[in-house]
N, C-alpha and C positions, 0 to 999 in steps of 0.2 A: 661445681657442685657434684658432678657422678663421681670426681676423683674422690671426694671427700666421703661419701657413702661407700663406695669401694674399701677404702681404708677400715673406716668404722667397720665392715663385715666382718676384713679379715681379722681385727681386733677382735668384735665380738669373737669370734673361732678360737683364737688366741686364750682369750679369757676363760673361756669355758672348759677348753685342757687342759689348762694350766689350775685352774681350781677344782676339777674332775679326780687329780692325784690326792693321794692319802697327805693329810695336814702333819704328820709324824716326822714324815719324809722329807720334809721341807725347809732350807737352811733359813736363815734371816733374811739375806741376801736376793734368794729368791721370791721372799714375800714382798719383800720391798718392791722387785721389780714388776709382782704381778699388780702393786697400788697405783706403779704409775702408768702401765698399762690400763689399766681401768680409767685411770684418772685422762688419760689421752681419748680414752673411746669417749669421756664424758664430755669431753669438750670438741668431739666431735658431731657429737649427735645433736648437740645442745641445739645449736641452730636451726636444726631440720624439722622437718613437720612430726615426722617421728617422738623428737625429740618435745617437742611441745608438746605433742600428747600424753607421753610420759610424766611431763613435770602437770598438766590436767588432771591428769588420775592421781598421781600422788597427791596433790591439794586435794582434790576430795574426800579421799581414805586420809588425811592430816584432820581435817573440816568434820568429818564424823569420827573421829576417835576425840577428837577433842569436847565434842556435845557431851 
């Protein structure tokens, strides 16, 4: 389990400079790679309590946009 939260940080970090650069700049290639980076932290977190909490607040900002 701390391996797996360790990861997701550095991920999180990862993600956050990699989408920080100007979108102009940016080949295809490297948007591709920032999706599945994303797409790796999401199935990292998914299981964790973090991650639960996340997908809690999303259903309820879903659950009230939907009213």
């Amino acid at each position: 389990m701390r391996l797996t939260i360790d990861v997701a940080v550095l991920l999180t970090v990862i993600v956050i400079v990699r989408l920080g650069r100007r979108t102009q700049a940016r080949s295809r290639f490297e948007e591709e790679v920032t999706v599945v980076i994303v797409l790796a932290l999401g199935v990292l977190i998914a299981p964790t309590p973090v991650g639960h909490g996340i997908l809690n607040f999303v259903t309820q900002l879903v659950t009230q946009a939907s009213r």
